[in-house]
Every structure is written in structure tokens, then in C-alpha cells.
C-alpha positions as CSV (number, residue, x, y, z in Angstrom):
1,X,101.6,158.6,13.9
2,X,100.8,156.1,11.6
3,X,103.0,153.9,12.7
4,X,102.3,154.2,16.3
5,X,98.7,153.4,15.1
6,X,99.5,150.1,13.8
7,X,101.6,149.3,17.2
8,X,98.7,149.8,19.2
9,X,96.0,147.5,16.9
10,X,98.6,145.0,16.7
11,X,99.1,145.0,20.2
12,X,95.3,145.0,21.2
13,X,94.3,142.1,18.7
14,X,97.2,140.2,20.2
15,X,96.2,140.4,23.7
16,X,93.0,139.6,22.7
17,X,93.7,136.1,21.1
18,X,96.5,135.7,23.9
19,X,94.2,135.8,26.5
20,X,90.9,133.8,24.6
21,X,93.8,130.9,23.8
22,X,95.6,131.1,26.4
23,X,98.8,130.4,24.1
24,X,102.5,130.7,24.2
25,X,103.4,134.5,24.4
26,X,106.5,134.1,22.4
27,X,104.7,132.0,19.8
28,X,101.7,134.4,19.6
29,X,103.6,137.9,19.7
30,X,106.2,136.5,17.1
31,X,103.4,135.5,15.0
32,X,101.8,138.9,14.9
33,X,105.3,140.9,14.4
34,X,106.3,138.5,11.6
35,X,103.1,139.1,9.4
36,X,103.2,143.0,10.3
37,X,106.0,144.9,7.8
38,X,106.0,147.4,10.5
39,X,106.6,146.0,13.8
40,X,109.0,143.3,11.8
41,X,111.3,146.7,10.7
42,X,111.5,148.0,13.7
43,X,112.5,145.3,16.0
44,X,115.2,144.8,13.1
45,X,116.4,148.3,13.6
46,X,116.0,148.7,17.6
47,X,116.1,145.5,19.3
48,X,118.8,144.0,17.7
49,X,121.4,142.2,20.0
50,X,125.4,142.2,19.8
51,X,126.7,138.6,20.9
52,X,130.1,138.3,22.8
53,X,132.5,136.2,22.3
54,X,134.6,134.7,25.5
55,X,138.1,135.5,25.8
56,X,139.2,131.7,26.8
57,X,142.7,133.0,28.0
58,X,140.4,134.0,31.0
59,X,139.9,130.1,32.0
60,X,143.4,130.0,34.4
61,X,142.5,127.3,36.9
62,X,144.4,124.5,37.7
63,X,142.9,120.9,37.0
64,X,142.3,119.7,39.9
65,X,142.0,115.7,39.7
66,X,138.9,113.7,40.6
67,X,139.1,111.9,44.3
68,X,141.1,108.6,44.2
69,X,138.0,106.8,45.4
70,X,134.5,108.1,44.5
71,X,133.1,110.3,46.9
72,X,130.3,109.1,49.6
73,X,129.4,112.5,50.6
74,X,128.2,115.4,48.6
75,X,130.2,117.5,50.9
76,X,133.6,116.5,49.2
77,X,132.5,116.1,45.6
78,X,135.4,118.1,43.2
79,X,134.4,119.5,40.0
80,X,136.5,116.5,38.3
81,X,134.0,113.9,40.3
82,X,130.5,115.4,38.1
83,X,129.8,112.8,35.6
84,X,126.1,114.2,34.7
85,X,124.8,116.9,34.9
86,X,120.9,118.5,33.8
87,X,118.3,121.6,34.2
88,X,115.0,122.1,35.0
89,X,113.7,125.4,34.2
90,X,112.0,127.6,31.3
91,X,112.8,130.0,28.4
92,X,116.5,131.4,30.2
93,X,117.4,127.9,30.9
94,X,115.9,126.4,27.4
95,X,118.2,129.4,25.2
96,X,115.5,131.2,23.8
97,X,116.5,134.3,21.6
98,X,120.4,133.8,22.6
99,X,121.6,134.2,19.2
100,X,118.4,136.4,17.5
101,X,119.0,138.6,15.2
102,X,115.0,139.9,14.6
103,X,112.3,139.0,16.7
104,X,111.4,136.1,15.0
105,X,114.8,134.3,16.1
106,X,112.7,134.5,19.5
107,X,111.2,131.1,18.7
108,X,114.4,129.2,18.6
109,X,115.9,127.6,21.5
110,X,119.2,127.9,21.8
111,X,119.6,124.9,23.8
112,X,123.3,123.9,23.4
113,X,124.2,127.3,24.7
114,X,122.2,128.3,27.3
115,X,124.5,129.1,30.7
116,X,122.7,126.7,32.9
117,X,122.7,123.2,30.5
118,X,124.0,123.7,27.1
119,X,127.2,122.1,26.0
120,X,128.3,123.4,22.1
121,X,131.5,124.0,21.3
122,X,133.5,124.4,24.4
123,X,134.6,127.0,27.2
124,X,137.1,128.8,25.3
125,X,134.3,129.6,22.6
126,X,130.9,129.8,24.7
127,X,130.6,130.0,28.7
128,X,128.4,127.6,30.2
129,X,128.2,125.5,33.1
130,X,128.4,122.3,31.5
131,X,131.7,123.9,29.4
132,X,133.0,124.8,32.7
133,X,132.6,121.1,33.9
134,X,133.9,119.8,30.6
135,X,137.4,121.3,31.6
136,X,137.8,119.1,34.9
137,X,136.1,115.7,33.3
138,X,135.6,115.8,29.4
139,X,133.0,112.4,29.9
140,X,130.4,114.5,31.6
141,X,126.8,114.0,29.7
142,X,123.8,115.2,30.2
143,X,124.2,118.9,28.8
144,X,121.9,120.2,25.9
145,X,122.9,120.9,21.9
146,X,121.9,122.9,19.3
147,X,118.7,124.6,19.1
148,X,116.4,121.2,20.2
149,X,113.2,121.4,21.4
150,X,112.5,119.8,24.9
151,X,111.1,116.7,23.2
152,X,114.1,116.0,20.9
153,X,115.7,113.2,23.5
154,X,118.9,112.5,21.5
155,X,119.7,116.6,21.9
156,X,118.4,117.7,24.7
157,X,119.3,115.4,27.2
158,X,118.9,115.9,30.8
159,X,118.4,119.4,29.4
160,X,114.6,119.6,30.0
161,X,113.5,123.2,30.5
162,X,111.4,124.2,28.6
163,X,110.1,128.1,27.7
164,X,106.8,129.5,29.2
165,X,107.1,126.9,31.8
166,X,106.3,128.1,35.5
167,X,106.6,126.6,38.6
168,X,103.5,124.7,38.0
169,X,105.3,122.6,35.5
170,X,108.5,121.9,37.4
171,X,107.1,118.4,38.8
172,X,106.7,117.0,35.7
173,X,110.1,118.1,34.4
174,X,111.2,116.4,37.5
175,X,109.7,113.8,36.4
176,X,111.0,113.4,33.1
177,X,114.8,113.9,34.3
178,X,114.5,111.2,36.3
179,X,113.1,109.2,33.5
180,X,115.6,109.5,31.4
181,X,118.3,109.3,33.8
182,X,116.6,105.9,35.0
183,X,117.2,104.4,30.7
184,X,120.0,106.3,29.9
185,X,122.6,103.8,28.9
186,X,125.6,106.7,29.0
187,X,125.4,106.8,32.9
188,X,126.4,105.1,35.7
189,X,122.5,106.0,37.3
190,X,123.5,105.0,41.1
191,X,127.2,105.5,41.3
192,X,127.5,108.8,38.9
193,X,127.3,112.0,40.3
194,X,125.0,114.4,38.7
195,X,124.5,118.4,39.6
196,X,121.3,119.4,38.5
197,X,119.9,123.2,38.2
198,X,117.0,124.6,38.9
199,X,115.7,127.9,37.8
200,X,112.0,129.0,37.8
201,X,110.1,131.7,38.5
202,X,110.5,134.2,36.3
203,X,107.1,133.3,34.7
204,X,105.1,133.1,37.5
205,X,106.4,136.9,38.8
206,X,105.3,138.1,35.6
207,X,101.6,136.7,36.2
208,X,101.5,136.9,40.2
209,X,99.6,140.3,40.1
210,X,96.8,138.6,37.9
211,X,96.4,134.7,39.1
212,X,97.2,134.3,43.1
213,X,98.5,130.7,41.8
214,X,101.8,132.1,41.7
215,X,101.7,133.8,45.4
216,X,105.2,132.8,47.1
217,X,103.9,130.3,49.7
218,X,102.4,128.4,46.1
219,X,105.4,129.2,44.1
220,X,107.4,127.0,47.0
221,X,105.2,124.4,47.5
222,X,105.7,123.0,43.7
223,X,109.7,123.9,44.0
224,X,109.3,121.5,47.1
225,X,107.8,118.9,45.3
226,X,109.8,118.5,42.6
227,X,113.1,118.6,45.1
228,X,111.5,116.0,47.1
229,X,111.1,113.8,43.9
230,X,114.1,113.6,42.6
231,X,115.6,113.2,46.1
232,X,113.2,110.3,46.3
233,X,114.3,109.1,42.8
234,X,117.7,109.7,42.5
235,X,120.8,109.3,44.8
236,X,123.9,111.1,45.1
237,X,122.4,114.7,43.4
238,X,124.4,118.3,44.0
239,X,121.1,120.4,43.4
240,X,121.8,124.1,42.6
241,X,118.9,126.1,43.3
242,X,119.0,129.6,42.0
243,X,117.0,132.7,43.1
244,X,114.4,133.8,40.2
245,X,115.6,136.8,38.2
246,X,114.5,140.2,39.9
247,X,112.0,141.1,37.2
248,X,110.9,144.6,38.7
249,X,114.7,145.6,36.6
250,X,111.6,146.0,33.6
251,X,110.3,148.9,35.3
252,X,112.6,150.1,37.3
253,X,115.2,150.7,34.6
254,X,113.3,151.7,31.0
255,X,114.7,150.1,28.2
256,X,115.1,151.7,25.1
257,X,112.9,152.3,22.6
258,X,109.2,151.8,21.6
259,X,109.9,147.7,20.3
260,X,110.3,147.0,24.2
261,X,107.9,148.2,25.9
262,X,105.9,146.3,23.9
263,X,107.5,143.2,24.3
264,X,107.6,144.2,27.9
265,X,103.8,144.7,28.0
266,X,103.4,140.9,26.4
267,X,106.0,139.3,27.9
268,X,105.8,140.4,31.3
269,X,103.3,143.4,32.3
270,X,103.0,143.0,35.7
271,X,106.5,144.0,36.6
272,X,106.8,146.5,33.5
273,X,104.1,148.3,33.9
274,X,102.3,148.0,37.3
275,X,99.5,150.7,38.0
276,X,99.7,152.6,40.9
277,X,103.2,153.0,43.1
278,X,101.1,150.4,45.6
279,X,101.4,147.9,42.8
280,X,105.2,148.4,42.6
281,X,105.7,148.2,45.7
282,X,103.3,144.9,46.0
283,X,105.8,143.1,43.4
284,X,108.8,144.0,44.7
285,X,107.9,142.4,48.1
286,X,106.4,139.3,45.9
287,X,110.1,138.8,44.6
288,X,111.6,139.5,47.9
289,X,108.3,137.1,48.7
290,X,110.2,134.2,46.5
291,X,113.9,135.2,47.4
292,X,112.8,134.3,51.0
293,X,111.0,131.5,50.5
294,X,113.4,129.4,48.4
295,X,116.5,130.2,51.2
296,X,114.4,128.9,53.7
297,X,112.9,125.6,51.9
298,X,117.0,125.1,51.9
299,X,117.7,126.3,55.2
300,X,115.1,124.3,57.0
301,X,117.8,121.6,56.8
302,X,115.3,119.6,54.8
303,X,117.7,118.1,52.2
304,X,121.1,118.0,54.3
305,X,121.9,114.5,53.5
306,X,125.2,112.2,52.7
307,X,124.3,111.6,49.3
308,X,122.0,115.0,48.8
309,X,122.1,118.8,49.1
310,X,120.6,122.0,47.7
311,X,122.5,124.9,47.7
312,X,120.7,128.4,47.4
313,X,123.2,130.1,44.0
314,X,122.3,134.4,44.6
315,X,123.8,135.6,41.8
316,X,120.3,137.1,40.4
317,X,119.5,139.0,43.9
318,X,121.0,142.3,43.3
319,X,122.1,141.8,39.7
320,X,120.8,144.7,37.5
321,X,120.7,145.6,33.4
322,X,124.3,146.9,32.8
323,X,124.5,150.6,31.6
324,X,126.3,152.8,29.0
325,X,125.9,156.0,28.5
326,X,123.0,155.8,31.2
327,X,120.8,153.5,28.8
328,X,120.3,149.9,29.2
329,X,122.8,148.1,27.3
330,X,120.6,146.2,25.2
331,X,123.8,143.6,24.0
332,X,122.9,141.7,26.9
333,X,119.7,141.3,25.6
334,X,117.7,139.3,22.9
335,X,115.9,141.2,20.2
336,X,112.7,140.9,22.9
337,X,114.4,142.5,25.5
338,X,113.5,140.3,27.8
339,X,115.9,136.9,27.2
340,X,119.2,137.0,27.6
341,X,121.8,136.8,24.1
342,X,125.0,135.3,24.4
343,X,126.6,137.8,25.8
344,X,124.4,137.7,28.9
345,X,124.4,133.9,29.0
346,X,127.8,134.1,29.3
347,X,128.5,136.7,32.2
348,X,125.7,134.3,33.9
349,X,127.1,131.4,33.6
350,X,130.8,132.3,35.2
351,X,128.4,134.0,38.2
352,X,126.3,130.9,38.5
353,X,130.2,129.0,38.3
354,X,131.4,131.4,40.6
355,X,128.6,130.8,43.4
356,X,129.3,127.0,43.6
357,X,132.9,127.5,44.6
358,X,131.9,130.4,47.0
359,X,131.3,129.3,50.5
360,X,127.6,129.3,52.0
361,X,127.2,132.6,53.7
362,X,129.7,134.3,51.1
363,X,128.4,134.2,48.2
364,X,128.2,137.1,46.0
365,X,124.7,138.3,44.9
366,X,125.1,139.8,41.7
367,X,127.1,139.6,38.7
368,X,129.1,142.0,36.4
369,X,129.9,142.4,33.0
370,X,134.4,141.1,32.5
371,X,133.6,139.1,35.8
372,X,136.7,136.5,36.6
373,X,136.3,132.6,36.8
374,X,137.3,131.9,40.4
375,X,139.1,128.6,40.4
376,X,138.6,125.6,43.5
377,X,142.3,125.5,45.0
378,X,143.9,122.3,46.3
379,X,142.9,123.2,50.3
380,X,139.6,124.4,49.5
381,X,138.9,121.4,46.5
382,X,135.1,120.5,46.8
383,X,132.1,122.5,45.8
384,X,130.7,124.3,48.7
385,X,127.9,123.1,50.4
386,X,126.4,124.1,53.9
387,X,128.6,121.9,55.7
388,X,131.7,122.2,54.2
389,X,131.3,125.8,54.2
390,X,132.9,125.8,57.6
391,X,136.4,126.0,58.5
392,X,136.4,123.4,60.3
393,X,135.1,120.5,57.7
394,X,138.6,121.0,56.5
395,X,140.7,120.3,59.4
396,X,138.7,117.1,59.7
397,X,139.3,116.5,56.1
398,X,142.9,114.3,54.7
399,X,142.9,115.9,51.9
400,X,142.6,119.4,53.0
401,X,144.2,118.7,56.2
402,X,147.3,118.0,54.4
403,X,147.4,120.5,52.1
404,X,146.2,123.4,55.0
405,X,149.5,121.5,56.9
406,X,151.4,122.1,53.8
407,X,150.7,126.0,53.3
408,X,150.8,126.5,57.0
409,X,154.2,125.3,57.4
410,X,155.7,127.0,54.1
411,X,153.9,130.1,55.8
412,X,155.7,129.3,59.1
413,X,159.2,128.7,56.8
414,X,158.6,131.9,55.1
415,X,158.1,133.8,58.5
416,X,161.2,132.4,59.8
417,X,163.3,133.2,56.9
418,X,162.2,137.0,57.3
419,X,162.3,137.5,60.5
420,X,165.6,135.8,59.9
421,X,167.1,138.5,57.3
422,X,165.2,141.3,59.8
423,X,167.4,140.0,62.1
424,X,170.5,139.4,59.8
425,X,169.9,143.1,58.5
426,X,168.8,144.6,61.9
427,X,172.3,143.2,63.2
428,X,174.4,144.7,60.6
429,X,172.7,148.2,60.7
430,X,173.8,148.1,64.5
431,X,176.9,147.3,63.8
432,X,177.5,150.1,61.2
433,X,175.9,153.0,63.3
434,X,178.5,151.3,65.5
435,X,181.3,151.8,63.5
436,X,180.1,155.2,61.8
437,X,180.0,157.0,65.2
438,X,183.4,155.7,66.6
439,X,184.6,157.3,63.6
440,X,182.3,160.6,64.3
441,X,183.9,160.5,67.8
442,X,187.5,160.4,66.5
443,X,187.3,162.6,64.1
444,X,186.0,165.8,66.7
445,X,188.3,164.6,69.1
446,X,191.4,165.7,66.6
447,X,189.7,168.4,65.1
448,X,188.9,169.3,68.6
449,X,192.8,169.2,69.7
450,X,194.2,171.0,66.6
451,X,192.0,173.9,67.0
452,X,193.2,174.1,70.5
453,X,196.5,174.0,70.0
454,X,195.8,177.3,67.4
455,X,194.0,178.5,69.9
456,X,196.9,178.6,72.6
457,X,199.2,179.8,69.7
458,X,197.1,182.9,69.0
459,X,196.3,183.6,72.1
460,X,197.7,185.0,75.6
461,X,195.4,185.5,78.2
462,X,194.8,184.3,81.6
463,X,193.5,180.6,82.8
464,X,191.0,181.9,83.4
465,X,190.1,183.1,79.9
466,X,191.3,180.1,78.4
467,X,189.0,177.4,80.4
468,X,186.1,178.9,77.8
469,X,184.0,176.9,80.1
470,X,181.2,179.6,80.7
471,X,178.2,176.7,80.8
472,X,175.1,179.0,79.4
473,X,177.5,179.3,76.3
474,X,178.4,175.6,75.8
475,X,175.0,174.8,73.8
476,X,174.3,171.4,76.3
477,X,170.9,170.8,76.9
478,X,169.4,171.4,80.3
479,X,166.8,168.9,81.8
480,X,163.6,171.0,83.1
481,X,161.7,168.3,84.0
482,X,159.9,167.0,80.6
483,X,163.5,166.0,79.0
484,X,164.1,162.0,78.7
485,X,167.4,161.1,78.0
């Protein structure tokens, strides 16, 4: 009871100064914990998450080379043709919490392994979509390292989420990418291609039902502007747009234990804890609200140029807190239970991989925990993009022309050859019934004679009695009109 006591007080005065300052959530709450023996305990004992690490056996795909010539179009750009790559979003995107072991490791960024833009180590060790790139062109730069803050140039990079941000902030990381792309002296700024990510959003659902700022038709309109920027800014750009994270999972699915729900109520209480039913149901059409509103920003057919695409990543739609034993399983989680740890990072990073080398149209809209890399294959080489998405782009295309020749005449070759040996063993199967029943044949036509002759040795009766001809005794069958011979 006691204990419970403190909870709430600690709670209350936090909001309190949260809401007069108007500062950092993270910053504020993990303030509070650390100076209370109390809360500090028993996020230690409750909240504690279980990093993963990747089996790199799993990465089996073949290298496919760059281009011979460097790509014009977006729409045939292969992995081995990224040279940069960067991130705009917030705390998922900056790596905050991914390697906590308390509460207070929830104000480090984990930068250098976040799934979006970090680059430690490699893909065998830590899954991220940098890593991934790293395997088909070991030059790319631009990825994120360590645990830098946004403002620590030399680390993060063209890493420049940053946690807490919203989509009110995303034009001025915009901004900044472009910046230091424009001075960078370790790219090629008009001939490299660069993929940059954006995810945001996650903040503004957890404040929609309290500031109408973050309404969908707003949240758009500053995604918008900081597309349209860098397309104004920067050529030859393969912009991955992903869905925000379905934050009604907070209430729909209760995590476990008294540590989150507070973090819950801090970090996010308008999905966690809406209420009336009416709110619910509000925020769930406020996320469907964004989910629709990105798709069409993209399908409007506003940024389907030569040099220039966005394509919608899904991953997030449907993806839900994995289970055991009918609990949340809080390993995906950071000590918060809001961020992501490694573990989760790293299942979202080979679905974010996995939704770039899915067509448009056919991408899957959730991820799994032991999810598979898929791998782009020498017909199918480029990352997919609206137009290349159709079966057609590659009969138009040499590359993948010649290759779809290729398969298609081994497939016809193959074909051949079996209906070859079907033949081949169709004709000796005729030919042994053949055989077998001319033997059949011969063989009752003596057995036939010799037990005639015993018969006429045995006995002496009349012709007549002999014929044995009687034709209801002869066993043949009669056609009665539904016989076909």
C-alpha cells in the first residue's frame, strides 16, 4: 500500500512539472524514477528487457552487383547502387532504450543500432537497414554510431532523428539532412544515390486527443513539407515512408505489471488509457486517420519522378506485441515499455528490409518474431517502386528481360525433358502390358487345351454334352444397355 502510495505522488508531481515545463517526457519521468528508491527497484525487477542476438547464418542472399552504369531512374536502382543513406524521425528511429537495462538507460540513444539508421558492428551481429545495405556495398555512409546525440555531427550522420520529435519537427530535420549532405565531403552529393527513411508519428497519436495540432489532415501537411523539400533539395532520393506505429496496441493488449502502466500514462496516455469506449474508438480511427493519409500523399502520384519516389513501407499496420503464455512479451521491449530493445529493432528492421523488395500492392503489413530476410533475385533486381511493381517494367527491361528469357527457356527445356521421359516411360509401360498379356494369352490357351484333353479322357458322353457351351454358364458379360465396352 505503501508503495502504491508513493507511485501515485510520484506520478502526480511529475505530471505536474511535465505539463507547467512542458519538457522531455523521457527526461522528466527518468528524473523522478532515478531519485525515487522505489520506482527505481521496481522497474529493475519488472521492466527489464532481454536483448536478442541475430543468427547471421539467416543472411543467404546472393550479392547481386551494382548496375554497369549508374542508374538514371529510381525505378532500377539495386541494393549494390545505395551509396548514402539517412533517417528522419524520433525516439524509435534515434535508439532510445534499445539496450536499457533500468529505466534510466531510457535516456541514452542508441543510435548506431537503431533498425532504420544505425550502422555498429555489422549484419551478422545487429540487424539494421544500413547493415543490410552494408552487405551489397561496404562504402555506403550516412548511417548513425554509438549512442550520439542528434547534434554530435561526426556520429550521427545523416542520422538525424531525434526523440520526442513530432511531425511538427520533421521540416527542420529535413532541413538539416540536406545540410549536411550539401558539405559532406564523403559523398558524391548529385551523382550518389541516397534512400532516406522517414518515420513519425508516433508522438503526435499519443497527444492527438489533447492538442488538434496533431489531427491527420495536420499530421500530413508537415510530412508533405518536408518530402517536398528534400525533393526540391536533393536529386536522385529513394524515400521510404513508413506508416506510424499502431499505438492503440497500449490499450488494447495490457502489459504487464504496475511499472508500465505508468510509463504508459506518461509516455503515451491517450492511446493507453482513453476514457470512455467513444474515445477508443475516436483513436483508433485517428491512426487509421494517419494510415490513410500518408498512402494517399504517395498515391496522388505527387513524387513519381525519374530521379525521385516515395514508397509507402506497411510493416507497422497490423503488427501487434508478440505473446507468450498470453502476456505481452516484454523482450521486445525497453525497460519503459514503450521503445523497442534490440530484439525488436531487429525483427523491424528485416520487415522494413523485407517491404522494399516486396512489390507495391504486395507488401506484407506486419511483422513476426524469426521472420526470414527475403533476398532481390537476378529477374526481379531493383528495389520496388510503383512503377516497377508491374510485370511489365520487366519485359521492357535488358537486364530483366534477359534473365526472365533465361528462366523461361530452362523452364521450357525442363518441360520438354519431362514430358520427354513421360513419353519415354509411357512407351515402355505399353509395351510391357503388351508383352505381359501375350504371355497371359498363351499361357490359358495351353492350360485351356490340356485340361481338355483330360477332359475327353475321363469322360464319354454325347456331343452334345461335351460342347459345355450352355451361354448363362459361361460367366461373359451381357450388354443391357449401360455397358461400354
Amino acid at each position: 500500500m505503501n508503495r502504491l502510495l508513493c507511485v501515485l505522488l510520484v506520478l502526480a508531481a511529475f505530471v505536474t512539472i511535465y505539463e507547467a515545463k512542458k519538457l522531455s517526457w523521457q527526461e522528466e519521468f527518468v528524473e523522478k524514477v532515478k531519485n525515487n528508491k522505489t520506482l527505481s527497484a521496481a522497474f529493475v525487477q519488472e521492466a527489464r528487457s532481454k536483448p536478442k542476438v541475430y543468427d547471421g547464418n539467416a543472411f543467404t542472399c546472393d550479392i547481386l552487383p551494382p548496375s554497369d552504369d549508374v542508374p538514371t531512374s529510381v525505378h532500377r536502382l539495386r541494393p549494390s547502387d545505395i551509396k548514402v543513406i539517412g533517417v528522419l524521425g524520433d525516439s524509435l528511429s534515434a535508439g532510445t532504450g534499445i539496450l536499457a537495462r533500468t529505466i534510466l538507460g531510457d535516456l541514452t540513444s542508441w543510435r548506431g543500432l537503431a533498425f532504420t539508421g544505425g550502422g555498429d558492428e555489422t549484419v551478422e551481429t545487429v540487424v539494421t537497414l544500413p547493415n543490410i545495405f552494408k552487405k551489397y556495398n561496404p562504402n555506403l555512409y550516412g548511417y548513425g554510431l554509438g549512442t550520439s546525440k542528434v547534434d554530435n555531427v561526426a556520429m550521427s550522420r545523416f542520422s538525424v532523428a531525434n526523440p520526442g520529435d513530432t511531425s511538427a519537427d520533421i521540416v527542420g530535420q529535413a532541413e538539416l539532412i540536406v545540410q549536411r549532405m550539401k558539405i559532406s565531403d564523403k559523398i558524391d552529393f548529385n551523382n550518389d544515390w541516397k534512400v532516406i527513411t522517414i518515420f513519425i508519428g508516433g508522438n503526435d497519436l499519443c497527444r492527438v486527443c489533447t492538442n488538434l495540432e496533431y489531427e491527420p489532415e495536420n499530421y500530413i501537411s508537415k510530412v508533405k513539407d518536408a518530402i517536398d523539400y528534400i525533393h526540391a533539395n536533393v536529386p536522385r532520393v529513394f524515400i521510404n515512408l513508413l506508416e506510424p506505429v499502431n499505438v492503440t496496441m497500449l490499450y488494447n493488449f495490457k502489459f504487464t505489471g504496475l511499472m508500465c502502466g505508468i510509463a504508459h500514462i506518461v509516455a503515451c496516455n491517450c492511446a493507453a488509457n482513453p476514457w470512455t469506449k467513444a474515445a477508443a474508438q475516436r483513436m483508433v480511427e485517428r491512426v487509421e486517420g494517419y494510415v490513410h493519409e500518408v498512402n494517399a500523399l504517395v498515391d496522388s502520384g505527387r513524387y513519381e519522378k525519374d530521379d525521385f519516389t516515395v514508397v509507402v513501407q506497411p510493416f507497422f499496420r497490423y503488427t501487434l506485441p508478440p505473446h507468450t503464455n498470453n502476456e505481452v512479451d516484454m523482450s521486445y521491449f525497453a525497460p519503459d515499455c514503450f521503445h523497442f530493445s534490440l530484439k525488436g529493432q531487429t525483427d523491424a528492421a528485416l520487415a522494413l528490409w523485407n517491404n522494399m523488395v516486396e512489390p507495391v500492392g504486395k507488401k506484407r503489413l506486419n511483422w513476426y518474431e524469426g521472420e526470414k530476410l527475403e533476398c532481390p533475385t537476378k529477374s526481379r533486381p531493383y528495389l520496388y517502386t510503383k512503377k516497377n511493381s508491374v510485370a511489365s517494367f520487366y519485359e521492357n527491361d535488358d537486364f530483366s528481360a534477359k534473365n526472365l528469357a533465361e528462366n523461361r527457356l530452362l523452364a521450357k527445356s525442363a518441360g520438354s525433358n519431362d514430358q520427354k521421359k513421360a513419353v519415354t516411360s509411357s512407351g515402355g509401360g505399353v509395351l510391357l502390358m503388351v508383352a505381359l498379356a501375350s504371355v497371359a494369352v498363351l499361357a490359358l490357351v495351353i492350360l485351356g487345351s490340356v485340361l481338355y484333353k483330360r477332359h475327353q479322357n475321363k469322360v464319354n458322353c454325347s456331343s452334345r454334352q461335351r460342347l459345355l457351351l450352355n451361354p448363362d454358364r459361361s460367366g461373359d458379360v451381357r450388354y443391357n444397355g449401360n455397358f461400354q465396352h
